[in-house]
C-alpha positions in Angstrom: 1.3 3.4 -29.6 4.5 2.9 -27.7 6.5 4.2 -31.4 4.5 6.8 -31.6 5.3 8.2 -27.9 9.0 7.3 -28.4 8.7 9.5 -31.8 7.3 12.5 -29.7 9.8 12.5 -27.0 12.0 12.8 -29.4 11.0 15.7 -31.2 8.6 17.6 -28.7 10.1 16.0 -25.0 8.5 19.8 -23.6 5.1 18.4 -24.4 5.3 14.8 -23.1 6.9 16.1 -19.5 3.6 19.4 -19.7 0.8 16.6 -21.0 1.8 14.5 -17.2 2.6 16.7 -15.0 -0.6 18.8 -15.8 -2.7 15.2 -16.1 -1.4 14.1 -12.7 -2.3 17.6 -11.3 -5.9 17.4 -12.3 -5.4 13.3 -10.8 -4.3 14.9 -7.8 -7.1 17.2 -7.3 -9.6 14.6 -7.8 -8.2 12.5 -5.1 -8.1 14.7 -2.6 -10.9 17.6 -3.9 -11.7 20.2 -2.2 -7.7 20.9 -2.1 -6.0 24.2 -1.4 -3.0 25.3 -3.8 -0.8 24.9 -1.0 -1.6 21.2 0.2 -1.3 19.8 -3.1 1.9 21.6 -4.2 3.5 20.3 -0.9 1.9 16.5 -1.9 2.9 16.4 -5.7 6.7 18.1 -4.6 5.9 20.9 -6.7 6.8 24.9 -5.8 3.6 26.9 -5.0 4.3 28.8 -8.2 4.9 26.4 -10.5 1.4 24.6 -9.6 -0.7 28.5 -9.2 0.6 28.9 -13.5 -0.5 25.4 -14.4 -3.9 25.6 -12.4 -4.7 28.8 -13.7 -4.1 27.1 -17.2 -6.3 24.0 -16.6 -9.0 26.4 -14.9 -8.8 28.4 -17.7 -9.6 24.9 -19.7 -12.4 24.6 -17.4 -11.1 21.4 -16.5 -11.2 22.6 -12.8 -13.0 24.7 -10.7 -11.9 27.2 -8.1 -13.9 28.1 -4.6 -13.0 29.1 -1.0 -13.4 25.7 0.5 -10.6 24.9 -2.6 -9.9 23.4 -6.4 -12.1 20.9 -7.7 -12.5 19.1 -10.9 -15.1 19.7 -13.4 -17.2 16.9 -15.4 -15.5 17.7 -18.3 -12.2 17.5 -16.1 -13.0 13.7 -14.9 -13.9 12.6 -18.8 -10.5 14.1 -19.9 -8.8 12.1 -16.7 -10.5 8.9 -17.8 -10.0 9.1 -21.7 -6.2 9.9 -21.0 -5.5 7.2 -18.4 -4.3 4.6 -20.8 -1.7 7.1 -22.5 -0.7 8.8 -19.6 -0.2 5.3 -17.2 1.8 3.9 -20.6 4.0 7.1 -20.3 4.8 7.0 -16.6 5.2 2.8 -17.0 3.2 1.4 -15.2 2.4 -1.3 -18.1 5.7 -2.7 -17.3 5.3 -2.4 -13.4 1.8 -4.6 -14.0 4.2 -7.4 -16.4 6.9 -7.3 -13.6 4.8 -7.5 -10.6 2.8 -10.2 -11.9 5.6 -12.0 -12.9 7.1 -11.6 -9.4 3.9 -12.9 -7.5 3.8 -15.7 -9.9 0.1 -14.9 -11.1 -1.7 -14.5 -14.1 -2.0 -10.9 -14.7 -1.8 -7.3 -12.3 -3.8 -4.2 -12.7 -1.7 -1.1 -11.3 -3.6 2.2 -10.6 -1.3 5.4 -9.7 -1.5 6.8 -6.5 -1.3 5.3 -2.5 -4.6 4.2 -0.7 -2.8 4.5 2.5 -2.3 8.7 2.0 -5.5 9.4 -1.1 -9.1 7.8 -0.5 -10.3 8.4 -3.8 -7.1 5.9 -5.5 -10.3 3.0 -4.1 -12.6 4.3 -6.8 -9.9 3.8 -9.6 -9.1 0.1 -8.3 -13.4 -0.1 -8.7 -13.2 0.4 -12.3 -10.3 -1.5 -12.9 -12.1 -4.5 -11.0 -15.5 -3.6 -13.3 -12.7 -3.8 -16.2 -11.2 -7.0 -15.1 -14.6 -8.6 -14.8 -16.0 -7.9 -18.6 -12.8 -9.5 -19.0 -12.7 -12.7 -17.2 -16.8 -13.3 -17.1 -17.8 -15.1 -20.0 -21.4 -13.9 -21.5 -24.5 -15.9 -20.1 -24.7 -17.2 -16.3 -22.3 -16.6 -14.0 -22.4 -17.4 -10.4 -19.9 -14.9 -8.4 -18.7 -15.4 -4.9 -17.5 -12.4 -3.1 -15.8 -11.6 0.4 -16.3 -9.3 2.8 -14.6 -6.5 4.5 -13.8 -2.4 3.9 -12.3 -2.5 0.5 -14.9 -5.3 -1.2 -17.5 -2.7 0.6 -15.9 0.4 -1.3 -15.4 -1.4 -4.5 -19.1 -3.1 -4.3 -20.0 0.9 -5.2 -18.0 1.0 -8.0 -19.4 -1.8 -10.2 -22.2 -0.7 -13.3 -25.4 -2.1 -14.8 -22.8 -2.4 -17.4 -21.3 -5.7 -16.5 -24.5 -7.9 -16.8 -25.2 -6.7 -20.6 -25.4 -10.3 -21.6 -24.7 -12.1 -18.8 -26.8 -13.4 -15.7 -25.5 -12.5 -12.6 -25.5 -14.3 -9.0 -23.5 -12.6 -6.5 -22.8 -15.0 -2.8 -21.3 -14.5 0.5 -18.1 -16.3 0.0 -18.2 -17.3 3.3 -20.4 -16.6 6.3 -19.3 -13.6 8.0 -22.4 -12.5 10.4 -20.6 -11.1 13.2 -19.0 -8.2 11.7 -20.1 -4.7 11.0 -23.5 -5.4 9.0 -22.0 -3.0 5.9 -19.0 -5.2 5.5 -19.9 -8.3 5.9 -20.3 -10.4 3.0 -24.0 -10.6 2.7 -24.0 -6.8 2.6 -21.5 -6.9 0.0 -22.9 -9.3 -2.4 -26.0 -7.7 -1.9 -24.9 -4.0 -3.1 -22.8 -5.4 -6.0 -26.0 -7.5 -7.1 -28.1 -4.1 -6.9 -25.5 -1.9 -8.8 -25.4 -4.6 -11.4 -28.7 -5.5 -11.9 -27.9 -9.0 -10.6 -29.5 -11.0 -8.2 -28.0 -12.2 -4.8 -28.1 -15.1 -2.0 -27.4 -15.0 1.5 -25.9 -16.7 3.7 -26.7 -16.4 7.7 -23.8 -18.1 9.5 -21.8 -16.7 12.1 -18.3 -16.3 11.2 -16.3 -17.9 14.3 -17.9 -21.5 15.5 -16.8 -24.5 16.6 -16.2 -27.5 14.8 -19.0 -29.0 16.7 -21.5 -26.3 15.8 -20.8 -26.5 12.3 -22.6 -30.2 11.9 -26.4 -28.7 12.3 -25.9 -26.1 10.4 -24.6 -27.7 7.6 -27.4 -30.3 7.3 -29.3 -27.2 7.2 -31.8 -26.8 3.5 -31.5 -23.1 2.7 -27.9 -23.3 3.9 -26.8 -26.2 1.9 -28.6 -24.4 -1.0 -26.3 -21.3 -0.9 -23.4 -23.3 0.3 -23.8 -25.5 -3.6 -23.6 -22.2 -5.1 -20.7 -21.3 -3.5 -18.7 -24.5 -4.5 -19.8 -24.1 -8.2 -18.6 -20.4 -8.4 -17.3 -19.4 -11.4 -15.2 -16.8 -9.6 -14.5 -15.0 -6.4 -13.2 -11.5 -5.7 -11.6 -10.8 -2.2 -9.4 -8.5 -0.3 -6.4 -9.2 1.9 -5.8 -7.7 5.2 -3.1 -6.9 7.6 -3.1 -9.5 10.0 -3.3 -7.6 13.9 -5.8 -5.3 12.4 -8.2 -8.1 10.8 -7.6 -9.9 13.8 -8.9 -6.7 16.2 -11.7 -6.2 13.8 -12.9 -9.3 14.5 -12.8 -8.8 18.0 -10.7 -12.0 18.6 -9.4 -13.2 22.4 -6.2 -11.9 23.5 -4.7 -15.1 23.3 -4.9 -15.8 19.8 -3.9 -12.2 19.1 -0.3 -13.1 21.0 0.1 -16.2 18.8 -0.4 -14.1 16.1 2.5 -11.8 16.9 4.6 -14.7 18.2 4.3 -15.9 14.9 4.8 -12.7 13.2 2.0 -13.3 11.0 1.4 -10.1 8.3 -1.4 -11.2 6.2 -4.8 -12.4 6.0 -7.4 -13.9 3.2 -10.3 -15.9 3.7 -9.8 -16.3 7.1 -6.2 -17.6 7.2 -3.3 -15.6 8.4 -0.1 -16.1 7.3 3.4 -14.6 8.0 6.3 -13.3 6.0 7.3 -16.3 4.2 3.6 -17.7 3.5 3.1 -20.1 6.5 -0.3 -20.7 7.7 0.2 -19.8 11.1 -3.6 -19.9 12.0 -7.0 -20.3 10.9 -10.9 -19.3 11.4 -13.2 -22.3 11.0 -16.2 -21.2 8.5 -18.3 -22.1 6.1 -18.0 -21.5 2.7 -14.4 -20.5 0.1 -11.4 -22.1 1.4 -8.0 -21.7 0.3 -7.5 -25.1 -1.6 -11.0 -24.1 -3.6 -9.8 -21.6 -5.7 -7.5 -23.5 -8.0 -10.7 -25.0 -9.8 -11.8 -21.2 -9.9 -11.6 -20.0 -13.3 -11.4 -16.7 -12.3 -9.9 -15.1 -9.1 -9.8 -11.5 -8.4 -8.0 -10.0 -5.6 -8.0 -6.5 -4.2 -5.6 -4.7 -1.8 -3.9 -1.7 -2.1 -1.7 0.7 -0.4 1.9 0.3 0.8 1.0 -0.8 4.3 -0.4 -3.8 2.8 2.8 -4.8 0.4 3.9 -7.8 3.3 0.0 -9.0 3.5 0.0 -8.9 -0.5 3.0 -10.8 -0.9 2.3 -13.4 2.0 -1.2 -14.2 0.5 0.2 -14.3 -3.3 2.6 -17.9 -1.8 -0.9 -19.5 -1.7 -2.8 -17.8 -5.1 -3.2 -20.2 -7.7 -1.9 -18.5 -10.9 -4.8 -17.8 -12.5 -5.1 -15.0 -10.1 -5.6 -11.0 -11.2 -4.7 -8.6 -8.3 -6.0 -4.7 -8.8 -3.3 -2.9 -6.8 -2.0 0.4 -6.5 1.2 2.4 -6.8 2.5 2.4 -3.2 1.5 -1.1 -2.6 3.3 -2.3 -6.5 6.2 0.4 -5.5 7.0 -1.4 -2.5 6.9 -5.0 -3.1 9.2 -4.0 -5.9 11.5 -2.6 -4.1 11.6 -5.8 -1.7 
C-alpha cells in the first residue's frame, strides 16, 4: 500500500493533498457536530472560503448535512470516515508515530488516533474502537477473564465496546480493584458491569471501599464472596486501565489536604492503579486496596492502557517507567504529539 501512495503522489500530488484535507474536514465535523462554518474553519486553520467550497462539495456528496443549529455528518458520511481511516492515518503518518512512540515508552505496541481529547470529545469514541480492535487482537478465542479499572475514560470507552468481541470467546469482566467510594458510574464495578452488557459477557463485583487501613483490610480479606472475586482477579488474563493527572485524581478522590501537599512537594504528575508518580517515574505515594497492583501486571499477558490528550503526555510517560513491555497504549494525537516532542 505504502508503493502505491508514493506512486500517486507522484503523479496526481493535487489528489492526495484534496482526498485529506476533505477526509479530515468531514473528521472534524464529526467531532465537534453540530459545527458552524466559521468555528471549524477557525479550528482546522482553514479560510472561511476555502472550507464553504469544500463543504458545499461533500454536502453535495451527501456525506454531510446542513441545518441552522450547523453541519453534521451523514451515515453514509461516518462509513466513508471509517472505511478511509486506515489510508488516510497511513498518509498523514501516524503508522510511524505509533512505531516511534512505542519504541520510546519501551512497550510493546501504540495505537495513535488523530485529534486532541483535551479540545474534541468525540476523539474518546475513536480510542473505543481502537481498544475493541486491540482486544480481538490480544484475546485469544475461548475463556477469558478481563480485569478492568475505573474512572472517566474506562467509563466512556466501556460504551464503545460490541457484541462483536465475544464471537467465540467467553467473557468475564472484574473490578480491578475496589473502588466503592467514587462516583457510582465510574467506579470500577460500574465499569466492568457496562462493558460485560455491551459485550454480552458476564461480570463480578467487588464491594470494597477504595481507601482503608491496613488494619481493616484483614476481615475483609478472609471474607468468601470477596476472596472469590479477588481469585479472579489474580488469574486475569488481562487488564485495561487509564492514567490520570495526579492533583486531579487525587481531588477526585476527595483526599486530606495533607496528602494533597505531599503530592505537590513531590511534584508528582501521574497516576495508575492507585500509585502516583512524578516526572522521572518515582513512586512518591500510594492508596492501599484490594485488588491489581503494579508488580502484577508483568505475568499479564495482555495490558491495555488508555489516556489521551496532551494534558496527560507527563502522566503517560511517568506511568510507561513502570509498564511491563507487553503493554499496548491507545492514545491520541496531542497526547503522542507531545511526548514526542519531549
Amino acid at each position: 500500500m505504502n508503493q502505491e501512495l508514493e506512486w500517486i503522489e507522484q503523479i496526481a500530488p493535487d489528489m492526495i493533498e484534496t482526498l485529506v484535507q476533505r477526509f479530515m474536514i468531514i473528521r472534524h465535523i464529526y467531532w465537534e457536530q453540530p459545527v458552524g462554518r466559521r468555528t471549524l474553519a477557525q479550528e482546522m486553520g482553514l479560510t472561511e472560503r476555502v472550507l464553504r467550497t469544500e463543504t458545499d462539495f461533500l454536502k453535495k456528496q451527501k456525506l454531510i448535512s446542513v441545518s441552522r443549529s450547523g453541519m453534521m455528518v451523514t451515515e453514509k458520511g461516518k462509513e466513508l470516515t471509517f472505511g478511509l481511516r486506515k489510508i488516510v492515518d497511513n498518509l498523514v503518518g501516524i503508522q510511524q508515530q505509533e512505531v516511534d512512540l512505542a519504541k520510546f515508552l519501551g512497550i510493546s505496541h501504540c495505537m495513535i488516533v488523530p485529534g486532541n481529547t483535551d479540545h474534541q470529545a468525540k476523539v474518546i469514541d475513536s480510542m473505543g474502537k481502537l481498544v475493541e480492535k486491540a482486544l480481538e487482537i490480544l484475546l485469544p478465542l475461548g475463556h477469558n477473564i478481563v480485569a478492568v479499572m475505573g474512572g472517566t475514560t474506562m467509563a466512556k470507552i466501556a460504551h464503545c465496546l460490541t457484541p462483536k468481541l465475544s464471537d467465540n470467546r467467553d467473557l468475564i469482566f472484574v473490578p480491578a480493584r475496589g473502588g466503592v467510594g467514587e462516583t457510582v458510574a465510574i467506579q470500577a464495578n460500574s465499569v466492568s458491569a457496562a462493558m460485560a452488557r455491551r459485550t454480552r459477557g458476564k461480570h463480578r463485583v467487588l464491594y470494597v471501599p477504595e481507601q482503608l487501613s491496613m488494619h481493616a483490610y484483614t476481615p475483609l480479606l478472609s471474607e468468601p464472596s470477596i476472596q472469590q472475586v479477588i481469585q479472579l482477579i489474580r488469574n486475569s488474563d488481562a487488564v485495561i486501565h487509564s492514567i490520570g493527572q495526579a492533583m486531579k485524581m487525587a481531588e477526585r478522590r476527595d483526599m486530606n489536604n495533607e496528602i494533597i501537599a505531599m503530592l505537590k512537594r513531590n511534584h508528582a504528575v501521574g497516576e495508575a492503579f492507585g500509585y502516583f508518580f512524578d516526572e522521572s517515574g518515582k513512586i512518591v505515594y500510594k492508596i492501599p486496596r484490594i485488588g491489581v497492583q503494579l508488580e502484577d501486571l508483568a505475568k499479564m499477558k495482555c495490558v491495555l492502557a488508555v489516556a489521551g490528550g496532551t494534558s496527560k503526555a507527563k502522566a503517560i510517560v511517568a506511568y510507561m517507567k513502570h509498564a511491563p513491555s507487553q503493554t499496548w497504549l491507545v492514545t491520541d494525537e496531542g497526547a503522542a504529539n507531545s511526548i514526542l516532542k519531549e
